[in-house]
CHARMM-style PDB file with segment names, atoms N, HN, CA, C and O in Angstrom:
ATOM      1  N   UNK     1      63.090 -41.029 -73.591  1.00  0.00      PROA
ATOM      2  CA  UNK     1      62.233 -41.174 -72.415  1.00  0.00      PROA
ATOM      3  C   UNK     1      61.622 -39.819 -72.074  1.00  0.00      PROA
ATOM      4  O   UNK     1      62.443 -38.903 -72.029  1.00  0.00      PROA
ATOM      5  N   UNK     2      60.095 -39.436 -71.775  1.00  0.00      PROA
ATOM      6  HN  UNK     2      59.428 -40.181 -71.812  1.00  0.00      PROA
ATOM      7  CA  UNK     2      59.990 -38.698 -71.652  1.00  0.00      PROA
ATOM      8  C   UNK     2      59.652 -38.149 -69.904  1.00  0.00      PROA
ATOM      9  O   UNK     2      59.915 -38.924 -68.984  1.00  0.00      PROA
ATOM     10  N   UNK     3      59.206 -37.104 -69.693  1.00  0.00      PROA
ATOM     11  HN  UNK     3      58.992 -36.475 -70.441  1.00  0.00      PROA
ATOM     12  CA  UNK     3      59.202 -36.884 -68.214  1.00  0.00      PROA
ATOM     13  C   UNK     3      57.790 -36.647 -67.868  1.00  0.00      PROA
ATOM     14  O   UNK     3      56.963 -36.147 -68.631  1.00  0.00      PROA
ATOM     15  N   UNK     4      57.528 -37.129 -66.395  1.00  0.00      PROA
ATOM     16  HN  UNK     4      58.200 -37.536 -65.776  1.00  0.00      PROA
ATOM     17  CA  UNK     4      55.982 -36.836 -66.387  1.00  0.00      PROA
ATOM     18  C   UNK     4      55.150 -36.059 -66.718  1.00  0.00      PROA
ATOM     19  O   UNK     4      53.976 -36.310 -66.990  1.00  0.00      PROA
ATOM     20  N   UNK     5      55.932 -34.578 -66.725  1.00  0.00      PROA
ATOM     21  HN  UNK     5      56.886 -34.374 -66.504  1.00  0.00      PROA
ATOM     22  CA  UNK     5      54.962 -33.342 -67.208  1.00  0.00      PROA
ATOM     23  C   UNK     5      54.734 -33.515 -68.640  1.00  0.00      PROA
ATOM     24  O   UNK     5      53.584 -33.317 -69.029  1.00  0.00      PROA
ATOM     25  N   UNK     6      55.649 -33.859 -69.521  1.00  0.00      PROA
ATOM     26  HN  UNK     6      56.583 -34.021 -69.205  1.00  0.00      PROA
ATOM     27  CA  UNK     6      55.640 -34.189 -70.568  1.00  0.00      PROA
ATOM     28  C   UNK     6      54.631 -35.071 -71.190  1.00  0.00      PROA
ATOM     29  O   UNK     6      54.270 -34.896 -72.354  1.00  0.00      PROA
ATOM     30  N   UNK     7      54.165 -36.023 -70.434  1.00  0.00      PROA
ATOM     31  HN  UNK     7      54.458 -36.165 -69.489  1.00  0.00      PROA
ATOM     32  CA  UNK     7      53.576 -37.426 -70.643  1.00  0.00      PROA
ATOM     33  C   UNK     7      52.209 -36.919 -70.366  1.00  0.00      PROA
ATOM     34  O   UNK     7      51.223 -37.152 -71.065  1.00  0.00      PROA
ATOM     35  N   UNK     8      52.248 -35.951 -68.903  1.00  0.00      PROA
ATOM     36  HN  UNK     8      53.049 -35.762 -68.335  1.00  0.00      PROA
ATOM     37  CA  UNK     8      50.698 -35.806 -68.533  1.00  0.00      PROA
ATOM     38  C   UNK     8      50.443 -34.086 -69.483  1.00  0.00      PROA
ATOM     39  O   UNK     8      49.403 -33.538 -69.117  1.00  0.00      PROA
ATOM     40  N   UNK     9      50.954 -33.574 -70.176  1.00  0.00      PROA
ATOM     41  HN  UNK     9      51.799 -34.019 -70.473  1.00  0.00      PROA
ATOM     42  CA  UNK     9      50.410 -32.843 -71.307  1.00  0.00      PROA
ATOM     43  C   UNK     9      50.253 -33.661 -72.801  1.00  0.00      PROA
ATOM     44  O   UNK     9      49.230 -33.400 -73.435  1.00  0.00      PROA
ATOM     45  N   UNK    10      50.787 -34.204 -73.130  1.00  0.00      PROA
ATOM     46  HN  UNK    10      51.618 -34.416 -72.615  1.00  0.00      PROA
ATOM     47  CA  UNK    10      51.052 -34.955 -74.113  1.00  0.00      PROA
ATOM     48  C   UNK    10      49.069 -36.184 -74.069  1.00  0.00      PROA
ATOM     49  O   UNK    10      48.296 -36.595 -74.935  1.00  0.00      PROA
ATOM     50  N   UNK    11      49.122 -36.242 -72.908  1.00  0.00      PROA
ATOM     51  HN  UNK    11      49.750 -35.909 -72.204  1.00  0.00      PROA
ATOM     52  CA  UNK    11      47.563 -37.020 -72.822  1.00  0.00      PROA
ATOM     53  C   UNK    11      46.624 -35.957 -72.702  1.00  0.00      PROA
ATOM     54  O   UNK    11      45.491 -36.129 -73.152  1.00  0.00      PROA
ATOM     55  N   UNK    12      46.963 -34.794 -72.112  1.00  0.00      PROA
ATOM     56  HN  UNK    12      47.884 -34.655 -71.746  1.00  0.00      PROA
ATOM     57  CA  UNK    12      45.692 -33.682 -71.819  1.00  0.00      PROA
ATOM     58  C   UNK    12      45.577 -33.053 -73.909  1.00  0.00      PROA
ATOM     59  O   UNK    12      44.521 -32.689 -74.426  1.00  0.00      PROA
ATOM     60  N   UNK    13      46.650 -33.102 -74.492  1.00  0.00      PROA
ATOM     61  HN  UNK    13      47.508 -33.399 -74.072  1.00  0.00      PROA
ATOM     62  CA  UNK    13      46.788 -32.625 -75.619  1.00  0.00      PROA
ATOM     63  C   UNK    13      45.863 -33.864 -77.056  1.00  0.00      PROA
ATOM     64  O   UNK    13      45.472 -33.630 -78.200  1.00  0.00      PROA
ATOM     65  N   UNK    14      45.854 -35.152 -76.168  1.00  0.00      PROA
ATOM     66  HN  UNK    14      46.172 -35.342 -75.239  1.00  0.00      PROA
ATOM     67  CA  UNK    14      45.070 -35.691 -77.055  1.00  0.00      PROA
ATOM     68  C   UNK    14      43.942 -35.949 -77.059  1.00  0.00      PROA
ATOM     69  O   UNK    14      43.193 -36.319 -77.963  1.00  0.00      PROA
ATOM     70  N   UNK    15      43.737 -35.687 -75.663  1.00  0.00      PROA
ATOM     71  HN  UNK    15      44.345 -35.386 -74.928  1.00  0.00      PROA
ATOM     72  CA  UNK    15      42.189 -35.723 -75.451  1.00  0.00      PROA
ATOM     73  C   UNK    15      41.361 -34.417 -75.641  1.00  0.00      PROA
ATOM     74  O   UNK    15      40.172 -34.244 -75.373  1.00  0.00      PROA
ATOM     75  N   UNK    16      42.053 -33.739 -76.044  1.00  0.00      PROA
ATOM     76  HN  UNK    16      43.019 -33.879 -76.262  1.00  0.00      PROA
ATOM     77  CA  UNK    16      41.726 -32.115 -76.792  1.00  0.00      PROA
ATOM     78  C   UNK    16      41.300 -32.262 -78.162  1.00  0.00      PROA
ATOM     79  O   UNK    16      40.382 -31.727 -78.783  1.00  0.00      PROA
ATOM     80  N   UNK    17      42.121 -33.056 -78.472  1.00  0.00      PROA
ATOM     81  HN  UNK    17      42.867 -33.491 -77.968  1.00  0.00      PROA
ATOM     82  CA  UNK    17      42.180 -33.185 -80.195  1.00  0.00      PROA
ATOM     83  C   UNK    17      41.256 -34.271 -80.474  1.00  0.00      PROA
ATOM     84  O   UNK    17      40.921 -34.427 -81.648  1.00  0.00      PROA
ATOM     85  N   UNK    18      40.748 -35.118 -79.498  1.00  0.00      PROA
ATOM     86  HN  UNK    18      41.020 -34.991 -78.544  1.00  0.00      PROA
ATOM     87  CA  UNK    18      39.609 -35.988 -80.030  1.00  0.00      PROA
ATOM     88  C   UNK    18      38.609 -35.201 -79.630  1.00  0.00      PROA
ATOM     89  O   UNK    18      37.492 -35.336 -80.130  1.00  0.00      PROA
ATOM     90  N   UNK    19      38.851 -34.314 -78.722  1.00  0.00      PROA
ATOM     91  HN  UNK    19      39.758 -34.204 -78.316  1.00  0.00      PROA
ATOM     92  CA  UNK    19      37.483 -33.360 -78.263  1.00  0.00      PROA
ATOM     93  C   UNK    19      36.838 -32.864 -79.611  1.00  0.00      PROA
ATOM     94  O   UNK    19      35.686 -33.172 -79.920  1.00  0.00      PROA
ATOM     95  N   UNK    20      37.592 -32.132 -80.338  1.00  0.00      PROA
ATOM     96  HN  UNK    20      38.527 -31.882 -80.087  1.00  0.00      PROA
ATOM     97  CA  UNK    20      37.763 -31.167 -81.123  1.00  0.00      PROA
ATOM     98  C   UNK    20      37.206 -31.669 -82.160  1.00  0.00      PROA
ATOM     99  O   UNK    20      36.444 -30.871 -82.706  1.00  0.00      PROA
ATOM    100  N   UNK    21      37.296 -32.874 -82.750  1.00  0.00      PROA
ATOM    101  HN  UNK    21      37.915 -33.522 -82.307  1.00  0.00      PROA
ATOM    102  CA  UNK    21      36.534 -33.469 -83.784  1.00  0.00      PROA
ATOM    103  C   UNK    21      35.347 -33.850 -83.576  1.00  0.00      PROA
ATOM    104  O   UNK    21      34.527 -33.981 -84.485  1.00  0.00      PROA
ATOM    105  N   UNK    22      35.098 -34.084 -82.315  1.00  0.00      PROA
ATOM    106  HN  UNK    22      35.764 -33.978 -81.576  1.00  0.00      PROA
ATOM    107  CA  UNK    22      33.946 -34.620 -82.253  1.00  0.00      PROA
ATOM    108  C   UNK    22      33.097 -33.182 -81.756  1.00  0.00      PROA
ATOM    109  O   UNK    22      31.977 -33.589 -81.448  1.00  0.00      PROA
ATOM    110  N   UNK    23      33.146 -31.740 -81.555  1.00  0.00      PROA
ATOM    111  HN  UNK    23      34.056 -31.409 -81.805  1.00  0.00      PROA
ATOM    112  CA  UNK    23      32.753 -30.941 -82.062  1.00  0.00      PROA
ATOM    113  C   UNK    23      31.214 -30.941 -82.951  1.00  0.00      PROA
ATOM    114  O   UNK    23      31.461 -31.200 -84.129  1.00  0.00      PROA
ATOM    115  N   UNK    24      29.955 -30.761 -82.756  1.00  0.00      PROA
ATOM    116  HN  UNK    24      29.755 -30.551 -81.799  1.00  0.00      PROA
ATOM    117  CA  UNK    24      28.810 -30.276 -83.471  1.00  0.00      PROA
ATOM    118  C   UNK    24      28.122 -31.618 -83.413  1.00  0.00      PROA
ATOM    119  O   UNK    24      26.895 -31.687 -83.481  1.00  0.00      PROA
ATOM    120  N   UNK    25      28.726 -32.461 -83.315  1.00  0.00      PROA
ATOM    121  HN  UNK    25      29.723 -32.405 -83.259  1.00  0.00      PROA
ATOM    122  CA  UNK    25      28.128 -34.215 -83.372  1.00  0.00      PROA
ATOM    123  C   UNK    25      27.075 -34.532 -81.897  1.00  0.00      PROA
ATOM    124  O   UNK    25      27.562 -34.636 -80.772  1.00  0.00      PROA
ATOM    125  N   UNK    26      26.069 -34.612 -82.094  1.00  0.00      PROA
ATOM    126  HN  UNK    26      25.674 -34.528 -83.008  1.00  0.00      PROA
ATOM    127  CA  UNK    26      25.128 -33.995 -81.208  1.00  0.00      PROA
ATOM    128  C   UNK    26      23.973 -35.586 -81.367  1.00  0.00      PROA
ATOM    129  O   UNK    26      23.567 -35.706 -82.523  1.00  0.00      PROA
ATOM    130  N   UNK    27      23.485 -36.655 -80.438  1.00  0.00      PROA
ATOM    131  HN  UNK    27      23.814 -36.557 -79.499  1.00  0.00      PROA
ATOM    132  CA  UNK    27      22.950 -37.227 -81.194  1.00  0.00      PROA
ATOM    133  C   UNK    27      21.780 -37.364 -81.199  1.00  0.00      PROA
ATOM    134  O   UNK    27      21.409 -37.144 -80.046  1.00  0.00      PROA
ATOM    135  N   UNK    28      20.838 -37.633 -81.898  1.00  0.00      PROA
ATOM    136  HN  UNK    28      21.139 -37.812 -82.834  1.00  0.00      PROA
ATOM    137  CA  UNK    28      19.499 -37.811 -82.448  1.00  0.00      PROA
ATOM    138  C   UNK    28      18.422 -37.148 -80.742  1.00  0.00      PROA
ATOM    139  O   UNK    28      17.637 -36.202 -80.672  1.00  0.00      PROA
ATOM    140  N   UNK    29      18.880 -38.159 -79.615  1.00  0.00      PROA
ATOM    141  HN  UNK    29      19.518 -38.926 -79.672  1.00  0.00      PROA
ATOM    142  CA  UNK    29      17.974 -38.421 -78.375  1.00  0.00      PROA
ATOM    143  C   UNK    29      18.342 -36.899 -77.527  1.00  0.00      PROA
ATOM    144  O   UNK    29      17.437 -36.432 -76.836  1.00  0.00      PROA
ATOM    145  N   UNK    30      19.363 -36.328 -77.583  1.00  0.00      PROA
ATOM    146  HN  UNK    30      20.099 -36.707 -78.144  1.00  0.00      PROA
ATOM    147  CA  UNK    30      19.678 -34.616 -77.126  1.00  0.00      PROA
ATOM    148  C   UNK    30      19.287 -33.653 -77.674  1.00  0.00      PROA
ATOM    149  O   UNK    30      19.467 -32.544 -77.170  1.00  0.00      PROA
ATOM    150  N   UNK    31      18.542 -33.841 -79.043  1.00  0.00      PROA
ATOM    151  HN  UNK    31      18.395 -34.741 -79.453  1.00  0.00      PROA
ATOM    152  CA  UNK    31      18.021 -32.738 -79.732  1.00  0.00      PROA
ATOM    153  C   UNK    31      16.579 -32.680 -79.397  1.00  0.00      PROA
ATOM    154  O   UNK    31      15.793 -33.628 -79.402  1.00  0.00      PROA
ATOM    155  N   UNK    32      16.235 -30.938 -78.985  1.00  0.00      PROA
ATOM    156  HN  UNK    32      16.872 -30.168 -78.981  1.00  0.00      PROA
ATOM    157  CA  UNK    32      15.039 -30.825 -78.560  1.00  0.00      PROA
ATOM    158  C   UNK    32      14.307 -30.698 -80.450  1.00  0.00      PROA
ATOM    159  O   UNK    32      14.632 -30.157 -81.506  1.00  0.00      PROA
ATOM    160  N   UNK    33      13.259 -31.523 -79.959  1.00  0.00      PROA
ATOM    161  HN  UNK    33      12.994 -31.962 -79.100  1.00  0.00      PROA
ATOM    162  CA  UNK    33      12.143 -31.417 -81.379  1.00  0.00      PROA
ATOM    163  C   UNK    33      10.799 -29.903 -80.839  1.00  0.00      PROA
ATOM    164  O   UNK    33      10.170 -29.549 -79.841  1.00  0.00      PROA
ATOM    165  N   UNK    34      11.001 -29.482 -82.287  1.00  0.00      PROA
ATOM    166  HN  UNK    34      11.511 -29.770 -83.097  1.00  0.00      PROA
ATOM    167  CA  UNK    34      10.059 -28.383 -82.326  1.00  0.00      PROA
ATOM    168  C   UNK    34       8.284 -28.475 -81.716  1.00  0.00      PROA
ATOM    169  O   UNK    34       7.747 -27.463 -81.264  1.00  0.00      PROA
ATOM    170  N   UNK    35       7.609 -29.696 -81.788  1.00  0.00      PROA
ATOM    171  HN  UNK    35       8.045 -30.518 -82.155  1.00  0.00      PROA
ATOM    172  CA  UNK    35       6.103 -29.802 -81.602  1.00  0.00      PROA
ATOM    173  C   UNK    35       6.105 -30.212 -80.088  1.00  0.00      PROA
ATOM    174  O   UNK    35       5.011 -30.060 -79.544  1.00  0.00      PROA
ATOM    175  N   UNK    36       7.002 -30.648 -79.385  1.00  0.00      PROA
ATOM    176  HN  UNK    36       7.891 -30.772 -79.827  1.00  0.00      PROA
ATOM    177  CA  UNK    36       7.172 -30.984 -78.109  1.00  0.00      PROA
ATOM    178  C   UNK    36       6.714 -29.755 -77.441  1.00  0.00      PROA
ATOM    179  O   UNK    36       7.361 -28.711 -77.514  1.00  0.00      PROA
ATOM    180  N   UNK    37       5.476 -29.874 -76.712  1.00  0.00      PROA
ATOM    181  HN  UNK    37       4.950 -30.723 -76.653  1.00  0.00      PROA
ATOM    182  CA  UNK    37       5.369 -28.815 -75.378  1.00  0.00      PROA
ATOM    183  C   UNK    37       5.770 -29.341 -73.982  1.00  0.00      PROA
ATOM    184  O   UNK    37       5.481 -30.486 -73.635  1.00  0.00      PROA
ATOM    185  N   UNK    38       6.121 -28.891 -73.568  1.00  0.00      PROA
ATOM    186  HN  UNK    38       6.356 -27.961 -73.850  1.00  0.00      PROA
ATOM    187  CA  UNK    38       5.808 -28.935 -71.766  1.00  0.00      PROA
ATOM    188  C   UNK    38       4.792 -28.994 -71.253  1.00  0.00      PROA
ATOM    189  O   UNK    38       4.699 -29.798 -70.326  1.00  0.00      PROA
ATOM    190  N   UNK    39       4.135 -28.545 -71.457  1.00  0.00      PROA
ATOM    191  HN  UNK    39       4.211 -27.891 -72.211  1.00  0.00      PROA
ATOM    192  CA  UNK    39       2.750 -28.230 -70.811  1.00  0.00      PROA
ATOM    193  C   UNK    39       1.272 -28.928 -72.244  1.00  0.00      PROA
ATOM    194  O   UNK    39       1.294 -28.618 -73.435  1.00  0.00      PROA
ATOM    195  N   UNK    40       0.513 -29.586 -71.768  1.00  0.00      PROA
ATOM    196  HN  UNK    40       0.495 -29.838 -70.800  1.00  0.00      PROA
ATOM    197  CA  UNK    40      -0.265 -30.029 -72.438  1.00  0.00      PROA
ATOM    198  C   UNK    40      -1.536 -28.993 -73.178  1.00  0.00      PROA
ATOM    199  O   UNK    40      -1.224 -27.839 -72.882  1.00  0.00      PROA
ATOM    200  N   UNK    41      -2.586 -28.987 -73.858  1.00  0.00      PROA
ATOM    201  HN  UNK    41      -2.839 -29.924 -74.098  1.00  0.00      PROA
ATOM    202  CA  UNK    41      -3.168 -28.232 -74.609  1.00  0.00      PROA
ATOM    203  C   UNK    41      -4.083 -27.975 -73.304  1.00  0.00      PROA
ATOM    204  O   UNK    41      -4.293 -26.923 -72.701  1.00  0.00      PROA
ATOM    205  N   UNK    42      -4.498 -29.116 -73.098  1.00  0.00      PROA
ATOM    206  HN  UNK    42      -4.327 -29.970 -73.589  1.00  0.00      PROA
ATOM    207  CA  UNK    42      -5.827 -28.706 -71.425  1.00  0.00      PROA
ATOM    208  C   UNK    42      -5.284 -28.081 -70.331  1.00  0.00      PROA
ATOM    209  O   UNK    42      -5.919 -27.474 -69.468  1.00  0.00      PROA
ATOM    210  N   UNK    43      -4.232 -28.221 -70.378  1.00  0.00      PROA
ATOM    211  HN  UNK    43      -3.717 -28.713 -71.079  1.00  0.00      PROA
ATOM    212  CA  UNK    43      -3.275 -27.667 -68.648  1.00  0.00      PROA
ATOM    213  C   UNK    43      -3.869 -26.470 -68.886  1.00  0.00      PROA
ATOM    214  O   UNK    43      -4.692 -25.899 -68.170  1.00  0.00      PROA
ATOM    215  N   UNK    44      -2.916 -25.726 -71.066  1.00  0.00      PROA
ATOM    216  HN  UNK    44      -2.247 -26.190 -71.648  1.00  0.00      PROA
ATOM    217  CA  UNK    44      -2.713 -24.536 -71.014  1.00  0.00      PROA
ATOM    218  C   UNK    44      -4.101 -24.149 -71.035  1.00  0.00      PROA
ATOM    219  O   UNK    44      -4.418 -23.449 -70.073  1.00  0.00      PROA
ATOM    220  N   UNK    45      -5.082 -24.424 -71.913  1.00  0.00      PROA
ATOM    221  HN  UNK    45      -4.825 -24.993 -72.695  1.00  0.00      PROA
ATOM    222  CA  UNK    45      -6.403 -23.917 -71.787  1.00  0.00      PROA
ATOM    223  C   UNK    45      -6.759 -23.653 -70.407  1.00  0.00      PROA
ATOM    224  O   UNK    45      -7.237 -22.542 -70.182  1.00  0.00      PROA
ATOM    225  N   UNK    46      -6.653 -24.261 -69.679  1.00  0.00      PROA
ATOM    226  HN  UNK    46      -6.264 -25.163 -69.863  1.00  0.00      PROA
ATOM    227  CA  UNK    46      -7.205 -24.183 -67.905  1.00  0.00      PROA
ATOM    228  C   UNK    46      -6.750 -23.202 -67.480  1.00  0.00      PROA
ATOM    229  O   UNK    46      -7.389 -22.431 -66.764  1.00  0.00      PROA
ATOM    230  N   UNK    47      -5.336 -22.995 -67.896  1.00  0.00      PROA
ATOM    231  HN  UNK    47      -4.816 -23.621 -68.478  1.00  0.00      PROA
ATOM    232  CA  UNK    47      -4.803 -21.621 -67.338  1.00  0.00      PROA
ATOM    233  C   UNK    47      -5.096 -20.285 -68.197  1.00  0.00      PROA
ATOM    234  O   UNK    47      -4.864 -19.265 -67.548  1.00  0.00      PROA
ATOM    235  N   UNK    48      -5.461 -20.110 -69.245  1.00  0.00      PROA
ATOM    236  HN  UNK    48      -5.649 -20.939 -69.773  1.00  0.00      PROA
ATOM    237  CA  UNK    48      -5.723 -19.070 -69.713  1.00  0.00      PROA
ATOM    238  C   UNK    48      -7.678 -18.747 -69.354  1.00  0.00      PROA
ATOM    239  O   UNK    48      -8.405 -17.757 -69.437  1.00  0.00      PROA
ATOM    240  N   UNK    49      -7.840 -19.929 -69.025  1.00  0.00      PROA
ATOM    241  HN  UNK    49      -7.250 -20.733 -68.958  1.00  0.00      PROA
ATOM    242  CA  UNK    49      -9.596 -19.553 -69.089  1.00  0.00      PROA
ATOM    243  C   UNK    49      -9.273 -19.031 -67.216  1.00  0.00      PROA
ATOM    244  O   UNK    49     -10.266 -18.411 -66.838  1.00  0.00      PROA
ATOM    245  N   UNK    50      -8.380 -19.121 -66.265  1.00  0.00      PROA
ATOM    246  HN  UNK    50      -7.573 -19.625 -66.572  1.00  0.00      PROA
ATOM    247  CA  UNK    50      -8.091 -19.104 -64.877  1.00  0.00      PROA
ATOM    248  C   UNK    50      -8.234 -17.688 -64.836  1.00  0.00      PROA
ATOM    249  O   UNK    50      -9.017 -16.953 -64.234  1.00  0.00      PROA
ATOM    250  N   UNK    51      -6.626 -17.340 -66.173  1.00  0.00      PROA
ATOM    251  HN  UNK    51      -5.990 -17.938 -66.662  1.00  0.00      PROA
ATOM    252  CA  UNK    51      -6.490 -15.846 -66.077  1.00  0.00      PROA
ATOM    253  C   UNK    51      -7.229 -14.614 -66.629  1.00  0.00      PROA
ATOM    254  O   UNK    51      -7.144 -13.505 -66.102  1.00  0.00      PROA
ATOM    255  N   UNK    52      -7.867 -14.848 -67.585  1.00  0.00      PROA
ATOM    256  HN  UNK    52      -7.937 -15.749 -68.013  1.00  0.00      PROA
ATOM    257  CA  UNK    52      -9.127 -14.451 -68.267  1.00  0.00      PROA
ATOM    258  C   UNK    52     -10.085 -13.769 -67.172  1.00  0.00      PROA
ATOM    259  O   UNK    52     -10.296 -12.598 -66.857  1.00  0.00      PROA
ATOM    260  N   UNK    53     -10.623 -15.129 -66.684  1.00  0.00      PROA
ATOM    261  HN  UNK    53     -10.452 -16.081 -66.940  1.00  0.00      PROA
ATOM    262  CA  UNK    53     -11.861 -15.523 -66.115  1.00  0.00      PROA
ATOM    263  C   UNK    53     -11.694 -14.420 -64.874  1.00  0.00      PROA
ATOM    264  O   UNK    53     -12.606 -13.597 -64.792  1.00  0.00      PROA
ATOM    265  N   UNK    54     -10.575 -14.327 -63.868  1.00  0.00      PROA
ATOM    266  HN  UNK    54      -9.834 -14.995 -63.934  1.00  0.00      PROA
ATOM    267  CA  UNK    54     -10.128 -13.851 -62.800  1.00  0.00      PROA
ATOM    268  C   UNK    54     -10.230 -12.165 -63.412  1.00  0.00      PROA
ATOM    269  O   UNK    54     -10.879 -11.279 -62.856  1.00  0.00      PROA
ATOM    270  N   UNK    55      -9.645 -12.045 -64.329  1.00  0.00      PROA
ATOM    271  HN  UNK    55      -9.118 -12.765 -64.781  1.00  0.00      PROA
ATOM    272  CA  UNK    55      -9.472 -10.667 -64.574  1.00  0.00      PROA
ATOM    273  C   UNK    55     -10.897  -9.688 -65.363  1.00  0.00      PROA
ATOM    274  O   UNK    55     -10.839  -8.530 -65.775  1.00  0.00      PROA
ATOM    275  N   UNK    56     -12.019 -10.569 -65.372  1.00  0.00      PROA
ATOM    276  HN  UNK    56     -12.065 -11.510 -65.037  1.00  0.00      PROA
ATOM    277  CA  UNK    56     -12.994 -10.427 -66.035  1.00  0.00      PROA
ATOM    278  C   UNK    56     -13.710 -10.413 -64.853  1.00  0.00      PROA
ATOM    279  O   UNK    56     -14.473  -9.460 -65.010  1.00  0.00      PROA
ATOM    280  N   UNK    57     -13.979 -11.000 -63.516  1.00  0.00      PROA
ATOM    281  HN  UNK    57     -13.359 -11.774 -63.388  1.00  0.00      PROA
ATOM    282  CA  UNK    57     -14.270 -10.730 -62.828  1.00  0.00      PROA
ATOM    283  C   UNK    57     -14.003  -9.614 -61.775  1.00  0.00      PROA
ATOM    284  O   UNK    57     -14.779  -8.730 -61.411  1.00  0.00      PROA
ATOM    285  N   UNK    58     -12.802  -9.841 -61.394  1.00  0.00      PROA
ATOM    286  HN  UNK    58     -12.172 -10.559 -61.689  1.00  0.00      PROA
ATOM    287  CA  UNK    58     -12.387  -8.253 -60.919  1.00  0.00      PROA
ATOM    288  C   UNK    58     -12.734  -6.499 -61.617  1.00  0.00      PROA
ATOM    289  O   UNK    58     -12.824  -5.433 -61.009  1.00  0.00      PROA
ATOM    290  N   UNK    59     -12.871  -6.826 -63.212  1.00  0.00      PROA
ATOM    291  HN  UNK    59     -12.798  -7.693 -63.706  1.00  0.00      PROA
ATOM    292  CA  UNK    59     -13.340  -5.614 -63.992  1.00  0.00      PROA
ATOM    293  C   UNK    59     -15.238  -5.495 -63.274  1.00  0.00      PROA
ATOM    294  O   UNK    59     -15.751  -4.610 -62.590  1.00  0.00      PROA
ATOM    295  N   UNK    60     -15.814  -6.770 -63.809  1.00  0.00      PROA
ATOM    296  HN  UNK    60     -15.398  -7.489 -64.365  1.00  0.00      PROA
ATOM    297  CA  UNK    60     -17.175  -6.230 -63.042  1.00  0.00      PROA
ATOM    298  C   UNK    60     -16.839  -6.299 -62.036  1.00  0.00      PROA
ATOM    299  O   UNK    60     -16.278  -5.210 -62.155  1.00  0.00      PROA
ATOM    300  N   UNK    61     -16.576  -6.619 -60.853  1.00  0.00      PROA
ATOM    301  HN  UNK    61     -17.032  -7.504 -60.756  1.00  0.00      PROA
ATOM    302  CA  UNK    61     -16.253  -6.616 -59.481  1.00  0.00      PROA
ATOM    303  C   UNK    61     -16.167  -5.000 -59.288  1.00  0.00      PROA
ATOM    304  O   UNK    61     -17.236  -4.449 -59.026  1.00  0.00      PROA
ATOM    305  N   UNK    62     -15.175  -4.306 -59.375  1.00  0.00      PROA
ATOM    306  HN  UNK    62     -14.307  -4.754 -59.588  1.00  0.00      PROA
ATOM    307  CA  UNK    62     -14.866  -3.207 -59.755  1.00  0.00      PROA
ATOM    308  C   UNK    62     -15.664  -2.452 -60.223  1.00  0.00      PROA
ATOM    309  O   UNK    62     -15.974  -1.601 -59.388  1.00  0.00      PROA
ATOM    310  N   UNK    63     -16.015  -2.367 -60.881  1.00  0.00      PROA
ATOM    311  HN  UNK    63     -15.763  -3.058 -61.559  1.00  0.00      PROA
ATOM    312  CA  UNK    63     -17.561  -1.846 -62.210  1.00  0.00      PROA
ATOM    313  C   UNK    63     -18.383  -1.381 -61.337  1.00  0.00      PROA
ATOM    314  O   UNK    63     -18.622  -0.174 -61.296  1.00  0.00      PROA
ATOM    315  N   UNK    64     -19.116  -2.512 -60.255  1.00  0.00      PROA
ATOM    316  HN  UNK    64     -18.922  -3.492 -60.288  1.00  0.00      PROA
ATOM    317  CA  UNK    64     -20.236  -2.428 -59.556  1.00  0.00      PROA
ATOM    318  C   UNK    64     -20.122  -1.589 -58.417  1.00  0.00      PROA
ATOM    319  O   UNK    64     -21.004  -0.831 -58.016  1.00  0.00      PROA
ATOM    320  N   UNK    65     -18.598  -1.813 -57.730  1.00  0.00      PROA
ATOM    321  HN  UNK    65     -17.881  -2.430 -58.056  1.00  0.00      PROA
ATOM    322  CA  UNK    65     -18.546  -1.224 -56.383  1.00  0.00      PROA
ATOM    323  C   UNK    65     -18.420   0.314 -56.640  1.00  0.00      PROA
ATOM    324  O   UNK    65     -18.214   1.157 -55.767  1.00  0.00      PROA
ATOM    325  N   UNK    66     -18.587   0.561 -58.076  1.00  0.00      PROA
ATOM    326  HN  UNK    66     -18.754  -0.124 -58.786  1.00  0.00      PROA
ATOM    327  CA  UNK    66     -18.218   2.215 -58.122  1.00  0.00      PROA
ATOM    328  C   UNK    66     -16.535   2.479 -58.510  1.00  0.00      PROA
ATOM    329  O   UNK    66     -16.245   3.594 -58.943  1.00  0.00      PROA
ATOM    330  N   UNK    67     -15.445   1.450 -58.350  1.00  0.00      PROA
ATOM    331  HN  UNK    67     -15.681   0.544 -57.998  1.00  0.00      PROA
ATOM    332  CA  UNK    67     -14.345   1.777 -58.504  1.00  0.00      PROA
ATOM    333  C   UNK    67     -13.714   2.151 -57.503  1.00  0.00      PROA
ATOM    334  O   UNK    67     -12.580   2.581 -57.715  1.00  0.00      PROA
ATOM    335  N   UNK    68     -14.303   2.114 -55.850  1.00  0.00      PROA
ATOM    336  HN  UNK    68     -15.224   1.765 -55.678  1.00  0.00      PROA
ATOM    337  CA  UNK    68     -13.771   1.700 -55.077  1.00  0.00      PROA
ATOM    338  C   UNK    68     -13.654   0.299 -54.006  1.00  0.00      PROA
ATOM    339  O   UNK    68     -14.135   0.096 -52.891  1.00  0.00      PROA
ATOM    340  N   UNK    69     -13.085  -0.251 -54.594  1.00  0.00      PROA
ATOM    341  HN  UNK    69     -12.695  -0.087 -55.500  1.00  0.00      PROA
ATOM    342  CA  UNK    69     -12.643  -1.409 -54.280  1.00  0.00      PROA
ATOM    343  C   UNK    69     -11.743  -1.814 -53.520  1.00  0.00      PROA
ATOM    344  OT1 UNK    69     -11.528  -3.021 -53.406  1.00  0.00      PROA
TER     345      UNK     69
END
């Protein structure tokens, strides 16, 4: 007969050991795929023509006032 501590390691010890095998087993729907973006091709275009555009203006902006701005 064994004793509770006994019984409640004896279950923490097997549920370790099924842990343990199942180790690297990862399935198909949790794996991130490589061509997947977050962000779509137009979002990103919008935002690079935003930041571009902004910083191309501030240079002439700048340009004109003499460089004090």
């Amino acid at each position: 007969m064994q004793t509770t501590s006994r019984r409640l390691a004896d279950r923490k010890i097997q549920k370790f050991e099924k842990n343990v095998t199942k180790r690297g087993i990862v399935p198909e729907s949790t794996v991130k795929k490589g061509s997947d973006y977050p962000v779509g091709p137009i979002v990103l275009g919008f935002f690079v023509f935003v930041v571009i555009g902004s910083s191309l203006f501030q240079i002439i902006r700048t340009a004109t006032s003499g460089g004090a701005a």
